[in-house]
Structures are given as structure tokens and as C-alpha cells.
N, C-alpha and C positions, 0 to 999 in steps of 0.2 A: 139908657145911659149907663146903669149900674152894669148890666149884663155886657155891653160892650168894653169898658172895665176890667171887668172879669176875664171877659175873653181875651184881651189884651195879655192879662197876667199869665195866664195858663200860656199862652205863646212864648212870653218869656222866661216863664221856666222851662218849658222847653227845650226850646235855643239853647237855653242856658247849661242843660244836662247833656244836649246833645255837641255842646262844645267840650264839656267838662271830658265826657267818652271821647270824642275826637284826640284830647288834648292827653287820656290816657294810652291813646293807638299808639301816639306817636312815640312817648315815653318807651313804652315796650318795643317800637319799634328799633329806635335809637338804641334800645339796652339789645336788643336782640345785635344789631347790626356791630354795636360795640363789642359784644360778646365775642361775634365770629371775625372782627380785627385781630383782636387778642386772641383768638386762638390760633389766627392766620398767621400772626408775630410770634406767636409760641411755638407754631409748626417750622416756621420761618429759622427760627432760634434752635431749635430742634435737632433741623436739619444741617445748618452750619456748625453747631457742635458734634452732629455725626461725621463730619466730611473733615472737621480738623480732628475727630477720634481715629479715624481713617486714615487718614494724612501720616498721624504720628506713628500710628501701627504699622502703616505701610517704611515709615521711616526707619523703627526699631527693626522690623526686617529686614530691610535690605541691609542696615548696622550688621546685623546679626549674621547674615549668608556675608556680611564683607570681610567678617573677624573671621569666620570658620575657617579658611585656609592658615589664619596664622594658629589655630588650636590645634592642626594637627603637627604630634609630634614628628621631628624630622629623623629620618632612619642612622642609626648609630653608625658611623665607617667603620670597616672592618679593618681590625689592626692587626688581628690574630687569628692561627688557624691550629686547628687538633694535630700531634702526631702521632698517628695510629699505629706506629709499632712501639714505641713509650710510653704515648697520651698525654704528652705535655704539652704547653701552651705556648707557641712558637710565633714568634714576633712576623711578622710583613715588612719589609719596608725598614725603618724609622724607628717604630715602635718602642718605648721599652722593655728591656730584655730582664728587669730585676723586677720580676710579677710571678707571683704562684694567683692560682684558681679556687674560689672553695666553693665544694656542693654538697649536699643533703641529702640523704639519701631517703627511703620511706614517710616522706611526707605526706598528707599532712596526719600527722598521727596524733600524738597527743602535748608535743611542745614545737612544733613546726611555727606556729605563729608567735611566741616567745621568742625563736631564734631569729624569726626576720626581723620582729623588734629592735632587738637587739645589733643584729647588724645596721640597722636602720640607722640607729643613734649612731654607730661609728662610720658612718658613710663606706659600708663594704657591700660589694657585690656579691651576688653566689647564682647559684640554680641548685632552684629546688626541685627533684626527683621527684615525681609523688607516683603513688601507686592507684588502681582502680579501687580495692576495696577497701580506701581508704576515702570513696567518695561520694557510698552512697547515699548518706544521710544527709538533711537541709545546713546542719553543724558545719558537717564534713566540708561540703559546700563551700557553706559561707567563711571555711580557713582558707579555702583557699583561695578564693575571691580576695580575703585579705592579705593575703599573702602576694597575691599578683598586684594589687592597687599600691602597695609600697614599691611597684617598680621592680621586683624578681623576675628572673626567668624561671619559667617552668619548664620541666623538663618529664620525657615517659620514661616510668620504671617496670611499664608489664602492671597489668591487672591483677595477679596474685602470686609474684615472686615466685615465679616456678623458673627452673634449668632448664632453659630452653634446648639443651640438647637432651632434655630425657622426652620430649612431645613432639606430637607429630607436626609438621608444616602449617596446616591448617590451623591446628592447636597455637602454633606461634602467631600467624597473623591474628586471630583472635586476643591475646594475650597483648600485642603492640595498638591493633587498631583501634581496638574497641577505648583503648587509653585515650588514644587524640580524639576519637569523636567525643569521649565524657569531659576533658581539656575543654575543648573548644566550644562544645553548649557551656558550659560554666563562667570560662573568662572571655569567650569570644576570640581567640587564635589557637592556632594547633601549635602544639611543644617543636620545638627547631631543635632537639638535641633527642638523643637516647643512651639511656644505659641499661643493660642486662644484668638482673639479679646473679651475682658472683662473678660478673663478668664476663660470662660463659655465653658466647654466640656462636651462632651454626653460619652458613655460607647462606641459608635461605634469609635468615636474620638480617642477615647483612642487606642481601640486597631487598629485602620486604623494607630497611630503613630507608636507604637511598630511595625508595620507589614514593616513599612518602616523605622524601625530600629536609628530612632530619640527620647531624650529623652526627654521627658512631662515636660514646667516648666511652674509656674506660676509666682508670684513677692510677695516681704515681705511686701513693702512698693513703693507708686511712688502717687507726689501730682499737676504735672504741667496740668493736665486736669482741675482743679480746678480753679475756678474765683480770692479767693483769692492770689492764690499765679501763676499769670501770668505775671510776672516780674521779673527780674532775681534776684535781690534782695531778694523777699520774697520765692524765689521757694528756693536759695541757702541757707537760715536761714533754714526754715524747712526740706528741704533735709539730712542737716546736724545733725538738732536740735531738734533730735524727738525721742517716748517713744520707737519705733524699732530699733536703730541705733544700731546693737550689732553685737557679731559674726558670721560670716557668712549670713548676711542681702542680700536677692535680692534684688536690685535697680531700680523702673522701671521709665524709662524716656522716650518722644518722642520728633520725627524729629519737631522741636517747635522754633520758634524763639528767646521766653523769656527763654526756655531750653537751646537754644546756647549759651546764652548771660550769665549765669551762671554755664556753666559745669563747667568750669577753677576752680571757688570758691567752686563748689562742691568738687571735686579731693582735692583742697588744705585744705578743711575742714575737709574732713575725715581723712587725712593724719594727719593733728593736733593732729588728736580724737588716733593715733596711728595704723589705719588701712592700708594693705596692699591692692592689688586688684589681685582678682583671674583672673588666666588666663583661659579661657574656651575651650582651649584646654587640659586642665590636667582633666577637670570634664566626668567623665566616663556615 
């Protein structure tokens, strides 16, 4: 009796252990199975926040390729054209006729960025001349970079101001070209204008410009090279105050200290006189 008792007991503990294990399977099984819900809803969740990250990126872009047409700027109409036995700035059309030109000459040297400043603030136009071995350095560079981002035109002045008629042909295209390819790796467009150091071009010059599709200017009037008037005072009086001051006058000026120090008075003189300033991107 006692023995089978006992034996009884041992079966129910047992049982008893071997339900306790069952009943821990199921627990882990439950958490196992709960676990991979929730990963499968986390994956779930995952993935529908990648498809609206998608969504929107794909949105922003297509925003982005739909504005670009409106970023680029629209090309300026041509109002004006050079006169090449003058060099004055001759109206088209319509146009108005009371505009002088101002340009710079050996930029960017050492106040070439000064001076665009400066025009900057009074809302004037120019082109800047620059020369090549004014551009070899990361400095050099970066004036002229800045000088182009205020919206100038740039203009070729020849690699090292040489007289194009004392060099040979080759010597000249070297001298023009090598200008617009240093131009154009810099600010990204080749110069639309040229001027020759003194003025001074040959028949090849000429048409080596045309061949590179820039157009020939020379200047009406420019007097800061001159002993007398290298002060800004005296350079601003005759700048202003002289028997070429008319309609459509080229202006030539250089990267000059007593130049810097009078642009302001020049701008504010002409303005008096009733003159506008041509923008050189309208002159064709």
C-alpha cells in the first residue's frame, strides 16, 4: 500500500514537471513567435518609411529638374553694336543714344576687385580686360572668379601686353588664345570681346578674333596712364571734363590705384552730364 503511494507520488511529480517544461516551450515559443511579428512589423514599418523617403526624394527631384529651366539666365538683347573706325557704342534700333561704355583695362591686378565693388554698389556696367599673367596664381584666380560672379563681363587683353605688331603670327595666336582657354577653365565662358595692348592690331589679329568669335574693340578716350592726371582728382576732372565726352564714348581705364581712388567721382560725373552706362552684355 505504502509503495504504491509512493509510486503514485513520483508519477505526479512528474506529470507535474513535465507539464511545468511543456508549459515553458510554449512561453519561448510565443516570445519567439512574438518577437518575429515585431520584427516582421518593424520590417513592415521600415519599409513603408523607405518608400515615402523615396517618394519624397523622388519628389524633390523632379521640383528640382522643374525649376532648373527657370535658373537659367535669359540671354541679354542686343541693343548695341562697336564702331570700329571710332569704337563707340552705337545704338540698334530704339536703343538709347545718351550711354558712354566703361572698361578696365589689366585686371585683375591688384584693385580690380575694389573696382567691381564699387561699381557694384552703383549699379554700372563695365568689362573687365584681364590679362594672362595676371592669372596665374589660386589669389589671381579667385579675383577673378569674383569679379565674374558680380555679373562683369570679361574681356581678353593678350597674355603679357605685348605689341602685337612687333611678334610674329604664331606669337599672336598664342598671346589671344591661350587668354580664353585660361578665361574659360576659370569662370566657365570664353571672353566675347578683345582689346589689344595699345591698341595696336595687325590684319592676323583681327581675324585670329573673329575666328574666335569675339568682338574687336578699341577705346574713345582713357587718360590715367598719363603723369598728369595720376591722382584721383585730376584723372576724375578730365575723365569727366573732356572735348570726347559724348554719346556712346568708350571709356578706357586701368587696374590703377589713382583709378580706384576716382572711379566713384567718375560714375557720379557722368551721371550729372545725364549719361547712362551700357551694359556689355546687350552689345552684339
Amino acid at each position: 500500500m505504502k509503495r504504491t503511494m509512493l509510486l503514485s507520488s513520483v508519477c505526479v511529480l512528474m506529470l507535474a514537471a513535465c507539464q511545468t517544461q511543456a508549459n515553458q516551450q510554449v512561453d519561448e515559443n510565443e516570445e519567439s513567435s512574438g518577437q518575429e511579428q515585431n520584427d516582421e512589423t518593424n520590417t513592415e514599418v521600415e519599409d513603408e518609411e523607405n518608400e515615402e523617403t523615396a517618394e519624397v526624394e523622388t519628389d524633390e527631384s523632379e521640383d528640382q529638374e522643374a525649376e532648373e529651366p527657370e535658373q537659367e539666365s535669359e540671354e541679354v538683347e542686343k541693343e548695341y553694336q562697336i564702331n570700329d573706325v571710332i569704337w563707340t557704342v552705337e545704338p540698334i534700333d530704339e536703343a538709347d543714344a545718351e550711354v558712354v561704355l566703361l572698361t578696365i583695362d589689366d585686371a585683375p591686378d591688384q584693385h580690380a576687385v575694389e573696382m567691381a565693388e564699387t561699381l557694384k554698389e552703383k549699379n554700372v556696367p563695365a568689362i573687365f580686360f584681364v590679362n594672362g599673367h595676371f592669372l596665374h596664381t589660386d589669389e589671381e584666380k579667385e579675383r577673378l572668379k569674383e569679379i565674374h560672379s558680380m555679373g562683369f563681363e570679361i574681356g581678353n587683353h593678350t597674355a603679357t601686353h605685348p605689341d602685337l605688331k612687333a611678334i610674329s603670327e604664331e606669337e599672336q595666336r598664342e598671346e589671344i588664345v591661350s587668354v580664353s582657354d585660361q578665361v574659360e577653365k576659370i569662370i566657365g565662358e570664353r571672353p566675347r570681346f578683345f582689346r589689344a595692348p595699345f591698341g595696336s592690331n595687325t590684319d592676323y589679329s583681327r581675324e585670329l578674333v573673329a575666328e574666335e568669335g569675339m568682338t574687336l574693340m578699341n577705346w574713345t578716350y582713357g587718360y590715367d596712364w598719363e603723369s598728369d592726371y595720376q591722382t584721383a582728382d585730376a584723372l576724375a576732372d578730365i575723365m569727366v571734363n573732356n572735348e570726347f565726352v559724348q554719346n556712346g564714348a568708350n571709356l578706357l581705364m586701368h587696374d590703377r590705384d589713382w583709378t580706384n581712388e576716382a572711379l566713384s567721382d567718375i560714375v557720379d560725373g557722368l551721371r550729372d552730364k545725364g549719361f547712362d552706362f551700357v551694359d556689355p552684355h546687350a552689345i552684339k
